[in-house]
Phi, psi and omega in degrees: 000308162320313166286354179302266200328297162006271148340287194279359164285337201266327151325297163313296169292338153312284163322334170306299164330269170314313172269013171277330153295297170330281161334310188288311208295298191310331178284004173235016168282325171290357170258350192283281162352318207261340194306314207249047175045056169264143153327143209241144191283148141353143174287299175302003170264332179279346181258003158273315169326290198303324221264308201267004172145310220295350212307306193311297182318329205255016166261319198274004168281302169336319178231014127347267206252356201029065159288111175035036154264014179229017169242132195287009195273316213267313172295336177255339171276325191318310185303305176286351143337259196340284208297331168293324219284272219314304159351272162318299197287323166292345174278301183299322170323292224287316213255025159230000000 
């Protein structure tokens, strides 16, 4: 049972991984985008990124790379994300 439960944190912390790179990297194709008058990915595609895991990627991109920091959606949602998502995964931990 112990090597289950293992298994699936290191399964976890991979996926954490990998979209949390994703978030930054998207999150800098888009200022690479705007720099240069380009299409711009969608708002709703980066708070669904954050939304799937990504949050840690997409505050250190923000204050990185200063990507979408001076809009108050994105300094108060990343976070309030991040901090449900921590919330919940500590609840589900505890009560298994």
């Amino acid at each position: 049972m112990k090597e289950i439960i293992n298994n699936n944190i290191i399964a976890i912390l991979i996926y954490l991984l990998i979209i949390n790179l994703m978030t930054f990297l998207i999150m800098a194709i888009d200022k690479y985008k705007a720099k240069r008058a380009k299409r711009r990915i969608p708002e709703k595609t980066l708070f669904t990124l954050v939304a799937l895991g990504g949050g840690i990627g997409g505050i250190t991109a923000m204050y990185t790379i200063r990507h979408k920091n001076k809009k108050t959606r994105f300094i108060i949602g990343f976070p309030m994300i991040l901090i449900l998502e921590v919330i919940s995964f500590m609840c589900i931990y505890f009560m298994f």
